[in-house]
C-alpha positions in Angstrom: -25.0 -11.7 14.4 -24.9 -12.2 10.8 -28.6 -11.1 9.8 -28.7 -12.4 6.7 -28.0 -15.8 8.0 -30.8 -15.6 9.9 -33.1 -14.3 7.5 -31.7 -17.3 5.4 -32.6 -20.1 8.0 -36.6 -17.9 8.2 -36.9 -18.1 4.6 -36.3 -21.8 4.8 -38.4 -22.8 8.1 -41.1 -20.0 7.0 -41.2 -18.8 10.5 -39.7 -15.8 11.8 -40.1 -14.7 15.5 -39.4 -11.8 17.4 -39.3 -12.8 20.8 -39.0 -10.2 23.8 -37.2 -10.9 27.2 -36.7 -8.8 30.2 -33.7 -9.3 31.7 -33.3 -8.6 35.6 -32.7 -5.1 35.4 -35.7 -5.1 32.9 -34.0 -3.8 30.0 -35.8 -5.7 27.4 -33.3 -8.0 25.0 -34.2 -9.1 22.0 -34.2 -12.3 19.9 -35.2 -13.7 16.5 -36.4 -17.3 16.0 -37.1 -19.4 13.3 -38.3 -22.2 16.0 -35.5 -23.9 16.0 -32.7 -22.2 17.2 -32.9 -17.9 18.4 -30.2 -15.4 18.1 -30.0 -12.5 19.9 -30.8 -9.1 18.3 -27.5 -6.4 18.9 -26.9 -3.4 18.1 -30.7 -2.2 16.5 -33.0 0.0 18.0 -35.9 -2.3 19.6 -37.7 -3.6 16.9 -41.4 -4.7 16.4 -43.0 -7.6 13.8 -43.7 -5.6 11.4 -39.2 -5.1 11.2 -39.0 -8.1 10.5 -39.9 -8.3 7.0 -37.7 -5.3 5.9 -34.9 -6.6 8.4 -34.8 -9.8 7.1 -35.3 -8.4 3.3 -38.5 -10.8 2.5 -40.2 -10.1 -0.4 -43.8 -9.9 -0.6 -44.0 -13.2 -1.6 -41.9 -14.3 1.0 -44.1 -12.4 3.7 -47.2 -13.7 2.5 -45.7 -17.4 2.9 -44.2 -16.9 6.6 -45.6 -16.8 10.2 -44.2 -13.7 11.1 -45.1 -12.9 14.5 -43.8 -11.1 18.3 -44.1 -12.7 21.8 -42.5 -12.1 25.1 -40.5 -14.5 26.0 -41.7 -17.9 27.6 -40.5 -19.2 30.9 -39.4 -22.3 29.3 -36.5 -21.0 27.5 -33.6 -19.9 29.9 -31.9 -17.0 28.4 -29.4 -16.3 31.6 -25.6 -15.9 30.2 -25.6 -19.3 32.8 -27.8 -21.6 34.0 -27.9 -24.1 36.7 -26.7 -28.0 36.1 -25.4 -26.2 32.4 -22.9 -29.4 30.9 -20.1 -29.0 28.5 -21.4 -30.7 24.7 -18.2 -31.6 22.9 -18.3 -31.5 19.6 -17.5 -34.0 17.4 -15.3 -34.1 14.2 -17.7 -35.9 12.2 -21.3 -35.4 11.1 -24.3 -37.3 9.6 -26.3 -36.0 6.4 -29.3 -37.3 7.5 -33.0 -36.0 6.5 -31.9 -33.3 4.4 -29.4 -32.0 7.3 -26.1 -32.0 8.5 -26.3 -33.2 11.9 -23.3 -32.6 14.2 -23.3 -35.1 17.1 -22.4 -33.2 20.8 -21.7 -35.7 23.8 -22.5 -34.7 26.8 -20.6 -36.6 29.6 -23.2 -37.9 31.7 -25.9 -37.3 29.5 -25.3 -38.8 26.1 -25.4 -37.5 22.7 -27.2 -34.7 21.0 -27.5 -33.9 17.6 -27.6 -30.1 16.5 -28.8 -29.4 12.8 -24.9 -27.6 11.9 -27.1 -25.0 9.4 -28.4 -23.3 12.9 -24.7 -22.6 14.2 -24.2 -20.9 10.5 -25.0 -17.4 11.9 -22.9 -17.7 15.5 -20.1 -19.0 13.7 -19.7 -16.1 11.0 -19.8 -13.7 14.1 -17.9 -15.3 17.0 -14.4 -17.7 16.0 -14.5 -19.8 19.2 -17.7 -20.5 20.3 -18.4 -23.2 23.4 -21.5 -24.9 23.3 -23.0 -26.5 26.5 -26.5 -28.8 27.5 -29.0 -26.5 29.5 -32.3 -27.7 30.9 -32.4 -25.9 33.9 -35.4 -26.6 36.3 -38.9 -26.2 34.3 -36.9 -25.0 31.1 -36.7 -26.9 27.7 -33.2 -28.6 26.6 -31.5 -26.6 24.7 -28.1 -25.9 22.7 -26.7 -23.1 24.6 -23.6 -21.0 21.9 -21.3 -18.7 23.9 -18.6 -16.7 23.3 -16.6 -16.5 26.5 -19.4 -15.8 29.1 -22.2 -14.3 26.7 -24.8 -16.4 25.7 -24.9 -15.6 21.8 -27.6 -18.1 20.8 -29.9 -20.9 21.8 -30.5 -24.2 19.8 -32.8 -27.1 19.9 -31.5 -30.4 19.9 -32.8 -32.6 17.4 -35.6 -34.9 18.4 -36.5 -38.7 17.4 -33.3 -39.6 16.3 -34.1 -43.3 17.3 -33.8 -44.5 13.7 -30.6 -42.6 13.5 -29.2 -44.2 16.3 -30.5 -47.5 15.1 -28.9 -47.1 11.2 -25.6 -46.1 12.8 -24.9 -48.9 15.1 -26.2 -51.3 12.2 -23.3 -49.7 10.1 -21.2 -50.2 13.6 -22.1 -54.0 13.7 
């Protein structure tokens, strides 16, 4: 993962987050969060919060401003390479500047559309060329964005939320 991508969407949210999961065979994988979307931290020995700062070259300026913090993993997030009742998201050619972002619109037969902030897939897409992105929100998990490259999940991103005035705007243009 291209680490100064991520440092770049931190700097901006002002939130960096180490978060810790323990996979089955409880080797412990990492991931870093900005709250919106998490990447998975490769090839680095295991890192702590205090990293962070130096990893994602903050300044102390920077630092001061940011919640910088590390947290096991919650049981909300599904990290699994696949989850249960996971739905293709197609992505679509266009995209909406809308709120300061550029919001690519996914449809998700069955399910509808979501909109992903494009800026989060930034970091995936300068490591992985084709990248398929699916719907999870497996039982007692949060909906999420989940990035892979063949089988491997290679990030996790939130969907977009209150996007009624969106939708509303878009079919008045529509009409």
């Amino acid at each position: 993962m291209k680490i100064k991508k991520i440092a770049q969407l931190c700097k901006q949210e002002r939130w960096a987050e180490l978060v810790n999961y323990p996979d089955r065979t409880g080797c412990v994988q990492q991931w870093i969060t900005d709250g919106r979307a998490l990447y998975p931290v490769e090839g680095l020995p295991h890192l702590k919060a205090e990293n962070l700062p130096s990893l994602l070259e903050l300044n102390d300026k920077q630092k001061d401003a940011m919640r910088i913090r590390e947290r096991e993993a919650p049981p909300s997030i599904c990290f699994l390479d696949t989850a249960d009742g996971e739905k293709a998201a197609v992505q679509q050619r266009a995209s909406v500047n809308y709120g300061g972002k550029e919001l690519m619109p996914l449809v998700v037969p069955g399910v509808g559309v979501r909109w992903v902030d494009r800026a989060l897939l930034a970091p995936i897409l300068a490591e992985y060329e084709n990248v398929e992105l699916t719907l999870r929100a497996p039982a007692g998990c949060r909906e999420l964005v989940a990035a892979k490259a063949g089988f491997m999940l290679v990030g996790l991103i939130a969907p977009e939320t209150g996007m009624d005035e969106l939708r509303r705007l878009l079919l008045a243009i529509v009409e």
